[in-house]
C-alpha positions in Angstrom: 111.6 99.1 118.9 112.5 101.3 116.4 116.2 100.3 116.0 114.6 96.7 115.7 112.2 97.8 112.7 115.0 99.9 111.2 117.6 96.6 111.2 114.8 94.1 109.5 114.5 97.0 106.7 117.9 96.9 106.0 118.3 93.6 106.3 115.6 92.9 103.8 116.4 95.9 101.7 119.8 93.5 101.3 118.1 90.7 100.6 116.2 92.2 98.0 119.2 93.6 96.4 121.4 90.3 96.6 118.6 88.2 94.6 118.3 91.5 92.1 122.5 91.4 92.1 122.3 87.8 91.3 120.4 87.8 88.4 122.0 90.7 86.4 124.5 88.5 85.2 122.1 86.8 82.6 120.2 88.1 79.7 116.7 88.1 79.7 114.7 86.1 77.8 110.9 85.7 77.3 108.3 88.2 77.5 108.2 91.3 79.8 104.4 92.7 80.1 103.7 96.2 81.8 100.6 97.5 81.4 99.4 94.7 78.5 102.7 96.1 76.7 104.7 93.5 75.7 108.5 93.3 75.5 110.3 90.7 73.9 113.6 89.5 75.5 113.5 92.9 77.7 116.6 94.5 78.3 117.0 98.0 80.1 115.2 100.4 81.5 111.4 100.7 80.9 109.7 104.3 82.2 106.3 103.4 83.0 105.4 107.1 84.5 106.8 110.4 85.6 106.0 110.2 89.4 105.1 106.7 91.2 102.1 105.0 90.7 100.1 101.5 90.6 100.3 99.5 87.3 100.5 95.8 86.5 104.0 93.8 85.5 104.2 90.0 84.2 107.4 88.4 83.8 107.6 85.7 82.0 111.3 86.0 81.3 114.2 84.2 83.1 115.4 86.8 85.2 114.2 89.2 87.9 112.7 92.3 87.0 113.5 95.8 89.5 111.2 98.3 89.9 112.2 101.8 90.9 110.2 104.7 92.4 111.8 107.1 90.3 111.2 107.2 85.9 114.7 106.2 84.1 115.0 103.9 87.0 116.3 106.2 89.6 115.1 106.4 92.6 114.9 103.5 95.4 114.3 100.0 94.6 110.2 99.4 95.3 109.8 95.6 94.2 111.2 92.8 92.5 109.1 90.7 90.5 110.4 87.4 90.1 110.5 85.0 86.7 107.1 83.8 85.9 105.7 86.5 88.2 102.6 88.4 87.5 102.1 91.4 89.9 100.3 94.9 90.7 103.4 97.3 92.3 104.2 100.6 92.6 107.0 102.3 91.2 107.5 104.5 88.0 109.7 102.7 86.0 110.4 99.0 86.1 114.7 97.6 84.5 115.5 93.7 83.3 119.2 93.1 83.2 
């Protein structure tokens, strides 16, 4: 059982990073929202806080926005939050390619 649950993470720990992989290759455009901040045409890294925590991202942009559990976006990849997403996550710092 465990070997079973510990296969599905990885595979969808890949998964996640192969649709996050795919869309680095474009620039962002639109309007990145954390926390009612907005950001137009994100690019980078955007700490949100020192240690992981709840807060609130919309993208409207065109790409896929990562979040990471760790500020300067370090740390393991919590959530992607897809293009014309709106979503409550956890992490502490959230990157747009």
């Amino acid at each position: 059982m465990r070997t079973t649950i510990t296969a599905l993470s990885s595979l969808a720990a890949a998964a996640l990073l192969t649709v996050a992989g795919a869309t680095s290759a474009q620039a962002a455009e639109g309007v990145l929202t954390i926390d009612g901040v907005e950001r137009e045409n994100p690019s980078g890294c955007y700490p949100v806080s020192d240690a992981p925590d709840y807060f609130t991202v919309a993208n409207d942009t065109n790409v896929g926005a990562r979040v990471h559990s760790g500020a300067n976006c370090s740390g393991g990849l919590t959530n992607l939050v897809g293009p014309g997403s709106v979503q409550e996550i956890y992490g502490a710092s959230v990157f747009i390619p």
